[in-house]
C-alpha positions as YAML, in Angstrom:
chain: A
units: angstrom
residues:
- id: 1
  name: UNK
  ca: [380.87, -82.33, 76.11]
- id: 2
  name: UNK
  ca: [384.92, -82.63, 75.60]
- id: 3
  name: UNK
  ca: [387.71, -81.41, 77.74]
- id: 4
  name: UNK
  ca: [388.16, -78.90, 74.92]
- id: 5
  name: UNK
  ca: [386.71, -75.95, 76.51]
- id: 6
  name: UNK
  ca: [387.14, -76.44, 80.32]
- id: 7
  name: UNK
  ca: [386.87, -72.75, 81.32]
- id: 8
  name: UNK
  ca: [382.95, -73.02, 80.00]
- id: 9
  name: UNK
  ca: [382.29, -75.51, 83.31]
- id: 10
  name: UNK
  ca: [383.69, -73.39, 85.77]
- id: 11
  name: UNK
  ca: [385.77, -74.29, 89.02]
- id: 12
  name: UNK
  ca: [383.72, -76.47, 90.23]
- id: 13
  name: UNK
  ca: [386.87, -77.56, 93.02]
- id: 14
  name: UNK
  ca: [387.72, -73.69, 93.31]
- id: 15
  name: UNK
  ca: [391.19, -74.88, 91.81]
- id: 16
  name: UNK
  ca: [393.73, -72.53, 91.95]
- id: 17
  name: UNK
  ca: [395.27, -73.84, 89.01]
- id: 18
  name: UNK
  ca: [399.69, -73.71, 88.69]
- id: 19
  name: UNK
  ca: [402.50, -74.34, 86.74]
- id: 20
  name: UNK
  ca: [405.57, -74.79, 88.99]
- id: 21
  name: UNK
  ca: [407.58, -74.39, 85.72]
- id: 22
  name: UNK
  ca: [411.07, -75.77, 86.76]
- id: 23
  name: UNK
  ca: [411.85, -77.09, 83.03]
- id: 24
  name: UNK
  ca: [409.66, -75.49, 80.71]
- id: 25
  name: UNK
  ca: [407.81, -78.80, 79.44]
- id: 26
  name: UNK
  ca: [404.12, -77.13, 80.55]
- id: 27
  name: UNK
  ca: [404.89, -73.36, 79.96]
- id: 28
  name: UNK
  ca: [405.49, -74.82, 76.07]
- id: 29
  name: UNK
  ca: [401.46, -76.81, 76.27]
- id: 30
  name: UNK
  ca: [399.72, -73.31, 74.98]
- id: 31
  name: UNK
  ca: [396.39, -75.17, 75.17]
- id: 32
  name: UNK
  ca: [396.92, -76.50, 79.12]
- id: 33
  name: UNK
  ca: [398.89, -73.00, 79.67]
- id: 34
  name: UNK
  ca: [395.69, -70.87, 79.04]
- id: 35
  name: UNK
  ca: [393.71, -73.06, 81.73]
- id: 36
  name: UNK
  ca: [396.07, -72.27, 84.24]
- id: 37
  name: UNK
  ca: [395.58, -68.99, 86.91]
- id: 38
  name: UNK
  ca: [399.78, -68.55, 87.48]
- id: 39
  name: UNK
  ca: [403.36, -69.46, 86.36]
- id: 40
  name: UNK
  ca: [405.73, -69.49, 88.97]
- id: 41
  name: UNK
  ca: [408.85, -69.05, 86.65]
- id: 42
  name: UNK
  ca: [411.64, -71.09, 88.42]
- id: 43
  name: UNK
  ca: [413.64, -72.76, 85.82]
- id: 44
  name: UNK
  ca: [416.53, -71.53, 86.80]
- id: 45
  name: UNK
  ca: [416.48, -73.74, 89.57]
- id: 46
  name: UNK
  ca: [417.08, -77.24, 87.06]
- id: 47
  name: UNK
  ca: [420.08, -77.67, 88.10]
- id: 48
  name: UNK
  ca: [419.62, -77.37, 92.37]
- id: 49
  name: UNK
  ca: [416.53, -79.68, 91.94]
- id: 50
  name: UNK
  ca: [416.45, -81.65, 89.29]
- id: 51
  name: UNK
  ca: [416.71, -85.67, 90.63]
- id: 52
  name: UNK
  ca: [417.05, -84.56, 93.77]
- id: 53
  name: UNK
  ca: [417.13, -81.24, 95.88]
- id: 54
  name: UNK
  ca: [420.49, -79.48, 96.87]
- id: 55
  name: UNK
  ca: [419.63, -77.56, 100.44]
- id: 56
  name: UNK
  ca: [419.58, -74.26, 98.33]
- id: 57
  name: UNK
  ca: [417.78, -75.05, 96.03]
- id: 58
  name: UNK
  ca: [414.97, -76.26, 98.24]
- id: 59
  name: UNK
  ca: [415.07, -73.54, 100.72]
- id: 60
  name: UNK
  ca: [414.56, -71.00, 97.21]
- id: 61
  name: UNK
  ca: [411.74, -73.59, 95.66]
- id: 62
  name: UNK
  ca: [409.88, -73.59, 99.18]
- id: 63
  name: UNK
  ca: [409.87, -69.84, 100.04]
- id: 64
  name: UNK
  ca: [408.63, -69.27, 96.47]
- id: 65
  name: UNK
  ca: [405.41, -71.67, 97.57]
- id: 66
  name: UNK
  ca: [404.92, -70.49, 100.59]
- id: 67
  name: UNK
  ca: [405.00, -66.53, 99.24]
- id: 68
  name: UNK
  ca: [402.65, -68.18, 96.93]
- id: 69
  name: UNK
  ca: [400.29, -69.93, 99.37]
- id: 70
  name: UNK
  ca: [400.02, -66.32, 101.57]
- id: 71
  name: UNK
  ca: [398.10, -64.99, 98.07]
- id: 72
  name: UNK
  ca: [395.84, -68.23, 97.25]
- id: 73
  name: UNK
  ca: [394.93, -70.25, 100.08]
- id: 74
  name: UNK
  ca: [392.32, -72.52, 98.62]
- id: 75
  name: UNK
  ca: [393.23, -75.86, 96.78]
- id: 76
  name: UNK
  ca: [395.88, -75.65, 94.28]
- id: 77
  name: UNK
  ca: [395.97, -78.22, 91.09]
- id: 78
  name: UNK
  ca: [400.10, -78.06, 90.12]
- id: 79
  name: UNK
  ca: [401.71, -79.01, 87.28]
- id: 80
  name: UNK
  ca: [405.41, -79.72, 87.78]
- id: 81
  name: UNK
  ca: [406.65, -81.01, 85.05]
- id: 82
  name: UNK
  ca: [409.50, -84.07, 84.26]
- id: 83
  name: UNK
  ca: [409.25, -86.47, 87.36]
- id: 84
  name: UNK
  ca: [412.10, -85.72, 88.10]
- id: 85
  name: UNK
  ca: [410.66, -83.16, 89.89]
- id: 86
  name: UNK
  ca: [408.28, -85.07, 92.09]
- id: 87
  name: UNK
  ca: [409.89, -84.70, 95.05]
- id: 88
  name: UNK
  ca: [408.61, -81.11, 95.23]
- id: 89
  name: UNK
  ca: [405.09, -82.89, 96.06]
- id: 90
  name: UNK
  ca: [407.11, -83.37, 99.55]
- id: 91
  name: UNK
  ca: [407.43, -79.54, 99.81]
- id: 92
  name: UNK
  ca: [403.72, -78.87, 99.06]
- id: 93
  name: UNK
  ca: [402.99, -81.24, 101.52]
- id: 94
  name: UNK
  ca: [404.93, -79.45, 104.19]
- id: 95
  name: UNK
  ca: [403.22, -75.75, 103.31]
- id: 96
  name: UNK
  ca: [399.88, -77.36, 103.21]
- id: 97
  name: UNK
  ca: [397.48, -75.15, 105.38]
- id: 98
  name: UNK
  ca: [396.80, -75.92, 108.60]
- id: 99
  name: UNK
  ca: [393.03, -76.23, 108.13]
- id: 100
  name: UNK
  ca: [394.35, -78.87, 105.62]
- id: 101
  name: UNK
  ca: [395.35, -81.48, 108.18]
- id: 102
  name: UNK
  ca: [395.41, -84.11, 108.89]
- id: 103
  name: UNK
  ca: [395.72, -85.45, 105.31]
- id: 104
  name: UNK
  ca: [395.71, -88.45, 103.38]
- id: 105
  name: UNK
  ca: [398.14, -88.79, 99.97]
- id: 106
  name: UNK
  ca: [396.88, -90.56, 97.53]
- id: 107
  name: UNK
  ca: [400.00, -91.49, 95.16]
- id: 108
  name: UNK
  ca: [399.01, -92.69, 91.61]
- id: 109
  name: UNK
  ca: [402.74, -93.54, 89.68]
- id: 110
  name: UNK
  ca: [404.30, -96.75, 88.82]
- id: 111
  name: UNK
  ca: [407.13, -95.99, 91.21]
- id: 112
  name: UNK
  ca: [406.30, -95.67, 94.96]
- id: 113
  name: UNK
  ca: [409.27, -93.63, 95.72]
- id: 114
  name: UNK
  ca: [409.57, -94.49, 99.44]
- id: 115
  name: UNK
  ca: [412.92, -95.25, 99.78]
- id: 116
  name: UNK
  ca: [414.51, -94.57, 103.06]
- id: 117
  name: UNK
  ca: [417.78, -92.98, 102.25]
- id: 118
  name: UNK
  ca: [420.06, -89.90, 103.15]
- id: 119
  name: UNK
  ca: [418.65, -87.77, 100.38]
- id: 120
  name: UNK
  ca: [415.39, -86.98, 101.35]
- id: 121
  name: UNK
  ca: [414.27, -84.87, 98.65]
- id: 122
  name: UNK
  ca: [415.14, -87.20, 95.72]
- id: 123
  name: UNK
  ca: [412.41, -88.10, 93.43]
- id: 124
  name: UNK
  ca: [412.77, -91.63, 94.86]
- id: 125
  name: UNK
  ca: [412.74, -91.38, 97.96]
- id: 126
  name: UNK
  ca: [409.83, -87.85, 98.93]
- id: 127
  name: UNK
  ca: [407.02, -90.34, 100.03]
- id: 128
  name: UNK
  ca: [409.22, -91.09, 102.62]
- id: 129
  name: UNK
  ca: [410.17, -87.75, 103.62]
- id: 130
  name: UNK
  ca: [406.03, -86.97, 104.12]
- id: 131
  name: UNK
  ca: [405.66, -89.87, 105.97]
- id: 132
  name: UNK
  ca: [407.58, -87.61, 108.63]
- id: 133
  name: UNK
  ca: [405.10, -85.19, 108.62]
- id: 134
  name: UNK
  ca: [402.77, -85.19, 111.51]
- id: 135
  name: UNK
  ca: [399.69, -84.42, 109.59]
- id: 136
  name: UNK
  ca: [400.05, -87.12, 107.13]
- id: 137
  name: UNK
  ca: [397.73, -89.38, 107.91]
- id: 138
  name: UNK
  ca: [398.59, -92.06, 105.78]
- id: 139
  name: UNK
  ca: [399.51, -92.83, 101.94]
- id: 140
  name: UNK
  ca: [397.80, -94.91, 99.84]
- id: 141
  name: UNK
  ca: [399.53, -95.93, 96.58]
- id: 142
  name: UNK
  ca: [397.93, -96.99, 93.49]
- id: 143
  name: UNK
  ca: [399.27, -98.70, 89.64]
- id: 144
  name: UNK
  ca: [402.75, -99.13, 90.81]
- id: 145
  name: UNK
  ca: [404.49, -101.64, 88.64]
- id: 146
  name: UNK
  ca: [407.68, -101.11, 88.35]
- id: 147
  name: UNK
  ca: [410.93, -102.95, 89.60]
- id: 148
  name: UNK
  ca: [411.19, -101.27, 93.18]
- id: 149
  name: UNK
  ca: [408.43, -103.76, 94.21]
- id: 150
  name: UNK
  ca: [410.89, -106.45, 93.93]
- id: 151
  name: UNK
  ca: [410.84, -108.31, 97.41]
- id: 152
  name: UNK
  ca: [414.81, -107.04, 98.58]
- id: 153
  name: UNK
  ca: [413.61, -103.51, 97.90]
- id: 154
  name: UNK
  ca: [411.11, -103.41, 100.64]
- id: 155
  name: UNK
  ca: [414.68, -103.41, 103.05]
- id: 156
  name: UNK
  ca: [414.96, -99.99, 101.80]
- id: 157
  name: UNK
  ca: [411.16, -98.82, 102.25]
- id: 158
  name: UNK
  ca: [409.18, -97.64, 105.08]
- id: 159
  name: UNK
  ca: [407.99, -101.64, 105.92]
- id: 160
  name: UNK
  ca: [406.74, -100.44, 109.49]
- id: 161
  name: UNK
  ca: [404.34, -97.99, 107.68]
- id: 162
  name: UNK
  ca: [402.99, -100.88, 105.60]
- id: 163
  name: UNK
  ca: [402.78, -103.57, 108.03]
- id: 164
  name: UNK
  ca: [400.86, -101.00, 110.58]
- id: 165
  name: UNK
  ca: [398.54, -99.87, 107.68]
- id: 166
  name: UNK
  ca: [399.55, -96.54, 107.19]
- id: 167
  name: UNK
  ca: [400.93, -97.24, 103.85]
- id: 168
  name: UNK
  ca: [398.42, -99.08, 101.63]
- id: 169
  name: UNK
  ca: [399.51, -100.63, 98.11]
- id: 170
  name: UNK
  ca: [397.30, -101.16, 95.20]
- id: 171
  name: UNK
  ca: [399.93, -102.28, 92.59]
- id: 172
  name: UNK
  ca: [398.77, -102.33, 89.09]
- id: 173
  name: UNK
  ca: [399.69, -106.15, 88.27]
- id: 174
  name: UNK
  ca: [401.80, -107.40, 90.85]
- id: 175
  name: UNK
  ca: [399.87, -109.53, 93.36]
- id: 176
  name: UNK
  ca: [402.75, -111.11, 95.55]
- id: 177
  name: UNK
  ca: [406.16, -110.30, 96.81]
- id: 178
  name: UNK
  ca: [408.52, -112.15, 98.61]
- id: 179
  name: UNK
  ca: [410.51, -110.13, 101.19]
- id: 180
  name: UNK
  ca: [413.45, -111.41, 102.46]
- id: 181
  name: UNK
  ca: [414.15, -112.16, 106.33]
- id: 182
  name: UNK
  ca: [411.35, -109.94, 107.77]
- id: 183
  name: UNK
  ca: [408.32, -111.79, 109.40]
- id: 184
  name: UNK
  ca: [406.05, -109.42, 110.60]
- id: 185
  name: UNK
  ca: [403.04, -110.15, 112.80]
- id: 186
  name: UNK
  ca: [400.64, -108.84, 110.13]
- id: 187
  name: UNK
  ca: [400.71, -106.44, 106.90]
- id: 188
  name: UNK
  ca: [397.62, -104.48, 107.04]
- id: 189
  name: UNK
  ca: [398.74, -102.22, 103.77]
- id: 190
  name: UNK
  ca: [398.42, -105.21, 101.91]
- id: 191
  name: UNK
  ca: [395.35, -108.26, 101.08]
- id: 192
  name: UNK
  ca: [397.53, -110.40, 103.18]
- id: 193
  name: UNK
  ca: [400.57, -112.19, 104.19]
- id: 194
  name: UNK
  ca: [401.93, -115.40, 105.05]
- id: 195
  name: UNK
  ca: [405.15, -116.45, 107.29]
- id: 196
  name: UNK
  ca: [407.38, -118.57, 105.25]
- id: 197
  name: UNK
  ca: [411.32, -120.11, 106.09]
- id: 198
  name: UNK
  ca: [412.94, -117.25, 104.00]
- id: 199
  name: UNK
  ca: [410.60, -113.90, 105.07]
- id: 200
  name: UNK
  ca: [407.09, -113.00, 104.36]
- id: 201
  name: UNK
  ca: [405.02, -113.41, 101.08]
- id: 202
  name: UNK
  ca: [402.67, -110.21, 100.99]
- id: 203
  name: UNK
  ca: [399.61, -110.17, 98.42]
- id: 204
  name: UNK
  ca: [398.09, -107.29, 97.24]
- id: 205
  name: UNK
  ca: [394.93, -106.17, 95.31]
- id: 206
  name: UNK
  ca: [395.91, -105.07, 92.17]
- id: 207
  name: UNK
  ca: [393.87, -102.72, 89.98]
- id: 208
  name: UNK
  ca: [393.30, -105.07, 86.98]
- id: 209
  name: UNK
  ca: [392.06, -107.81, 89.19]
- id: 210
  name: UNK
  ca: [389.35, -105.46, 91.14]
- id: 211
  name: UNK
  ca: [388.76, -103.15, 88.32]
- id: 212
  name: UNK
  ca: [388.18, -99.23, 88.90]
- id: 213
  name: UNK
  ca: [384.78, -100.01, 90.16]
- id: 214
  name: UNK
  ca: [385.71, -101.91, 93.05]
- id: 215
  name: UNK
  ca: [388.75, -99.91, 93.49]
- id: 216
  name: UNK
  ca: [386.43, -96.67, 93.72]
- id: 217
  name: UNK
  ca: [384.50, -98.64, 96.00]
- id: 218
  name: UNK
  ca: [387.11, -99.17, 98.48]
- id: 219
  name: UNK
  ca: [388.90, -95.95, 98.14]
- id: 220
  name: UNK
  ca: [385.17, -93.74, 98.96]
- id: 221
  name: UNK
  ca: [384.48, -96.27, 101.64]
- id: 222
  name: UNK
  ca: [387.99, -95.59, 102.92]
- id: 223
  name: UNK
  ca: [388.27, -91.67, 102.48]
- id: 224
  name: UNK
  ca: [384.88, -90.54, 102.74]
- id: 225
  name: UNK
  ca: [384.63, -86.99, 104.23]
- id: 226
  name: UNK
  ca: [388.78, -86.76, 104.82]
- id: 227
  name: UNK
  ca: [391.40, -84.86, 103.65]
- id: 228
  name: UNK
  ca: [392.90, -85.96, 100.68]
- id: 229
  name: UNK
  ca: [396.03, -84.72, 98.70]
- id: 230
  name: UNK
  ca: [396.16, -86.66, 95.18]
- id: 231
  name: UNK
  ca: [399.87, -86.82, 93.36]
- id: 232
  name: UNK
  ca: [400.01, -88.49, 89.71]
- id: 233
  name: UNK
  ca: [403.12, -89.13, 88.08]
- id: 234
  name: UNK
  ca: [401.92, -89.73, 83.98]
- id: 235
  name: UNK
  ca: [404.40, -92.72, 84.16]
- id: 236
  name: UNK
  ca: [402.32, -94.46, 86.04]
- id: 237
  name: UNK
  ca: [400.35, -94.89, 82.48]
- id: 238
  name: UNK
  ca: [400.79, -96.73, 79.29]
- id: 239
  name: UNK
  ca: [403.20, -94.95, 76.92]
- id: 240
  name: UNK
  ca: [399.93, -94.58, 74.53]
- id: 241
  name: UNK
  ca: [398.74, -91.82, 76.63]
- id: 242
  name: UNK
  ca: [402.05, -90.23, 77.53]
- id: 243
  name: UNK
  ca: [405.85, -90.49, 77.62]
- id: 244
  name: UNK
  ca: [407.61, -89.70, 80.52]
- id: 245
  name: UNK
  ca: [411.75, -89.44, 81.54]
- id: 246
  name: UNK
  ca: [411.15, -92.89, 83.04]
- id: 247
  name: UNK
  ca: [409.85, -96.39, 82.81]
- id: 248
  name: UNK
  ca: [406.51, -97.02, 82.00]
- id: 249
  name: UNK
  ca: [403.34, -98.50, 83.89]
- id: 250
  name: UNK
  ca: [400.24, -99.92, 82.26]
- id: 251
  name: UNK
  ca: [397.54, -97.99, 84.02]
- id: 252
  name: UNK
  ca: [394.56, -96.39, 81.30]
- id: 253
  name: UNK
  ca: [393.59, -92.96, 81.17]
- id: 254
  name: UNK
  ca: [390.03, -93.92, 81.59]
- id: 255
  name: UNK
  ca: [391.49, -96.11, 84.78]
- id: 256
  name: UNK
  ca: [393.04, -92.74, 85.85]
- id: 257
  name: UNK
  ca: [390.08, -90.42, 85.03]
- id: 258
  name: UNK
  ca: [387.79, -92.64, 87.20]
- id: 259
  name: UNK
  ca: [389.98, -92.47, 90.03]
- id: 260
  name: UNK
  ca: [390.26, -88.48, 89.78]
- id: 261
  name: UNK
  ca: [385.94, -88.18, 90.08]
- id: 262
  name: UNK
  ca: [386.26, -91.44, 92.97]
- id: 263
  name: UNK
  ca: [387.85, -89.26, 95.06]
- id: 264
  name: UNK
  ca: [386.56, -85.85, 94.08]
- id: 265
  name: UNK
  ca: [383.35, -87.12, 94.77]
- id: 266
  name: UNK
  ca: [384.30, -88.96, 97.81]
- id: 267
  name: UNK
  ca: [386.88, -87.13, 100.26]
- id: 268
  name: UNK
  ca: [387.97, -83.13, 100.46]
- id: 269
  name: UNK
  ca: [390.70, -82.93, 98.36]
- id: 270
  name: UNK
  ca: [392.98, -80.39, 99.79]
- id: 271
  name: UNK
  ca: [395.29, -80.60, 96.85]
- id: 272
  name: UNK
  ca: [396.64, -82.34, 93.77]
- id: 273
  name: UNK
  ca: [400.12, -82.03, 91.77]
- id: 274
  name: UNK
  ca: [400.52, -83.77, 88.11]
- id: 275
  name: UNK
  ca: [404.15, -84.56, 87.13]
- id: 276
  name: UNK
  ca: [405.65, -86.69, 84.57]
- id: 277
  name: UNK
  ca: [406.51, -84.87, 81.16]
- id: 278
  name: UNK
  ca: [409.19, -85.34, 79.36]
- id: 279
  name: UNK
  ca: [412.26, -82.64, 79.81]
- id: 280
  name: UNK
  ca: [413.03, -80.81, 77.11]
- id: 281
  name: UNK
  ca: [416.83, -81.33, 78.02]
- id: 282
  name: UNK
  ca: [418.44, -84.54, 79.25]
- id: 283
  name: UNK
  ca: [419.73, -84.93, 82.52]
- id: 284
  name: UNK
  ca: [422.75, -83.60, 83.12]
- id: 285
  name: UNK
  ca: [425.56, -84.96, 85.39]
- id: 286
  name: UNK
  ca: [427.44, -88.31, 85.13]
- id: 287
  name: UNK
  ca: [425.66, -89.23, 88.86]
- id: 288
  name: UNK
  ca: [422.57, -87.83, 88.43]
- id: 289
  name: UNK
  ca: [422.50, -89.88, 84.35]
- id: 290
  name: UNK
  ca: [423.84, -92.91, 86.61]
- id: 291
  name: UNK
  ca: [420.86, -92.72, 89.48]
- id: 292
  name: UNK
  ca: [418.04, -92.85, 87.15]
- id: 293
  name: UNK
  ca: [419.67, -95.37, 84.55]
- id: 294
  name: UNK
  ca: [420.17, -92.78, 81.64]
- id: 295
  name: UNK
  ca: [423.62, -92.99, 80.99]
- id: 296
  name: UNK
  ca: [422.42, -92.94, 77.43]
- id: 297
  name: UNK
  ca: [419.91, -90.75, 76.31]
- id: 298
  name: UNK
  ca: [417.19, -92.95, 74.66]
- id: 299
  name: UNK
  ca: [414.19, -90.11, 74.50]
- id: 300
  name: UNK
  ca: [412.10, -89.55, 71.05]
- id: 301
  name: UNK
  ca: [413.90, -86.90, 69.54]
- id: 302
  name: UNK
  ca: [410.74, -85.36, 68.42]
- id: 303
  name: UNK
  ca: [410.36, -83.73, 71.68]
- id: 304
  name: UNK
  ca: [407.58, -81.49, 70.75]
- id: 305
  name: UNK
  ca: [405.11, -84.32, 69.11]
- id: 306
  name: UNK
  ca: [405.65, -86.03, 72.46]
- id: 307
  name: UNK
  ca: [404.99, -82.59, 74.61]
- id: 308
  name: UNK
  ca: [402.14, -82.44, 72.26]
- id: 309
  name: UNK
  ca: [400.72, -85.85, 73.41]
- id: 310
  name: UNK
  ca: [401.52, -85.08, 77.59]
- id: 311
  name: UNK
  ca: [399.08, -82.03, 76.85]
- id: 312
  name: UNK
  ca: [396.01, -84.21, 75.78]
- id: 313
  name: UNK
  ca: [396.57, -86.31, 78.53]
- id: 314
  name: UNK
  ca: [396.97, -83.19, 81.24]
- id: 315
  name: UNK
  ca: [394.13, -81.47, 79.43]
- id: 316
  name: UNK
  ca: [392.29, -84.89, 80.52]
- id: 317
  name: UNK
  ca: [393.54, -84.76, 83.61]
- id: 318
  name: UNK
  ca: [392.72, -81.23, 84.43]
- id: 319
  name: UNK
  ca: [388.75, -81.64, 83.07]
- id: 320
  name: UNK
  ca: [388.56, -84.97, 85.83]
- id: 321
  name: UNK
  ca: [389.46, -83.02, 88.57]
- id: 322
  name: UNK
  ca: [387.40, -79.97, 87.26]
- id: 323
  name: UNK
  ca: [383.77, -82.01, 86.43]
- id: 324
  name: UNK
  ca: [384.17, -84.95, 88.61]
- id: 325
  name: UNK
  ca: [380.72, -86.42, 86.94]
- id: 326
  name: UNK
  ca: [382.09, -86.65, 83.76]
- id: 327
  name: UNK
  ca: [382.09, -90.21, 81.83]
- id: 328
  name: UNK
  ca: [385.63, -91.17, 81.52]
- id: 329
  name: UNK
  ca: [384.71, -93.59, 78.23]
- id: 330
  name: UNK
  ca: [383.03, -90.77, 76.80]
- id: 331
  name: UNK
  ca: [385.71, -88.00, 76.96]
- id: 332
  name: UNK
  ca: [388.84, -89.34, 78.19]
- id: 333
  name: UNK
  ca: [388.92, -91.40, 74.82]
- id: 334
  name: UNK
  ca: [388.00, -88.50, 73.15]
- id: 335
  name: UNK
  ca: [390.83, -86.02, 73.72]
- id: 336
  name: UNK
  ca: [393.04, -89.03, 73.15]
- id: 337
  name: UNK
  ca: [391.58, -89.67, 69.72]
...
């Protein structure tokens, strides 16, 4: 079998499956569009939400969920688009169900986007904002490896979350980190840590050291039978499987595919959201170009060979969460090929 012809293995999650089209990168994947049960056409938003939310354009993007949650109340599967969008995983957090909670998010990106600052529905700083919510267990964070786990940035982050265990990191690579001037007692998100003259060195288990395997082996042993809400940002992967509006991890798709069926197989996954195309227009705004380092746009100007390649990869995506038994060697590889 391929991921060619997904509707022939039914809905085996009972997905209701969305495109929360704010920028018109998935309405334009044909292929992934006919898979999908609804559009929620809300482009015209870009501007309010794009980076981060104004207060308008959040109150519009969140009564347009909610209207939508009244009409399908079982899990939904959403593709958002550029990650520059992420932080509208934040507002499907918030209209989760009740019967949803008391959740777990599982975050798979190669940023972590916890920062603790004034905007709180900024693509960098959302995980942040759901750490606020009541029913939000906990957030477990998986192939980050990108520069925000430099050792000053944890100043900015949620470190209380971390050091309690509520935040757990699996970084791709990136097995230490010194932090500067904190010495906490413990850091139970993390392998361990040691007390040192300057701060704290924290060391993590990374996913190429354990291995999806042993990753899936911790993860089921750790969310068996709960709640579980599962974001993916596509930047989170190598560039051979997708190219996003920002900087690039080195996770696989078969890595990513076995970590889909892991905890399919292994917790109730209330809900799932896949960001990270590419925007079919650059960001505008001297700020917002500023904030995410794109003060020059550097983006293959063959947008629609690289919209074409984002659609294997969500077409991938899509048949993990739909047959969570299928071999990821087998047919991951294959779409790719």
């Amino acid at each position: 079998m391929t991921f060619d012809s997904l509707d022939a293995f039914g809905t085996h999650m009972n997905w209701h499956r969305l495109n929360l089209d704010l920028d018109g990168s998935v309405s334009a994947q044909e292929e992934l569009q006919a898979h999908l049960a609804d559009r929620l056409e809300l482009r015209g938003l870009q501007d309010r939400l794009r980076l981060y939310a104004t207060s308008s354009g959040r109150a519009v993007l969140r009564k347009a969920i909610l209207e939508h949650r009244v009409l399908h109340q079982q899990p939904w599967l959403t593709f958002i688009g550029s990650g520059d969008y992420h932080h509208a995983t934040a507002l499907l957090l918030e209209t989760l169900p009740a019967h949803a909670h008391p959740v777990t998010l599982v975050l798979i990106d190669n940023h972590p986007d916890w920062f603790e600052m004034p905007l709180r529905y900024h693509c960098g700083t959302w995980v942040a904002t759901a750490l606020r919510l009541p029913w939000v267990e906990s957030v477990i964070a998986i192939g980050l490896n990108s520069d925000d786990l430099r050792g000053h940035e944890f100043w900015f982050a949620p470190f209380r979350d971390l050091c309690s265990g509520r935040i757990a990191l699996y970084p791709y690579s990136l097995d230490r980190v010194r932090v500067p001037l904190r010495w906490p007692a413990r850091v139970l998100g993390a392998a361990s840590s040691l007390k040192h003259w300057f701060g704290s060195e924290i060391t993590f288990d990374t996913v190429s050291k354990l291995g999806t395997d042993r990753l899936s082996q911790i993860l089921s042993g750790r969310l068996a039978g709960k709640n579980v809400y599962i974001s993916i940002d596509k930047d989170v992967l190598d560039p051979v499987y997708a190219l996003t509006d920002w900087e690039q991890g080195r996770l696989t798709l078969d890595d990513l595919v076995a970590i889909i069926q892991t905890l399919c197989g292994s917790s109730n996954v209330v809900g799932a959201d896949v960001c990270g195309e590419q925007a079919p227009d650059p960001l505008r705004g001297l700020w917002k170009r500023y904030d995410a380092g794109r003060l020059e746009d550097k983006r293959a100007k063959d947008w629609a060979r690289v919209n074409e390649l984002n659609q294997r990869t969500n077409l991938a995506i899509l048949g993990a969460f739909e047959m969570g038994l299928v071999q990821p060697q087998t047919n991951a590889s294959r779409i790719c090929g």
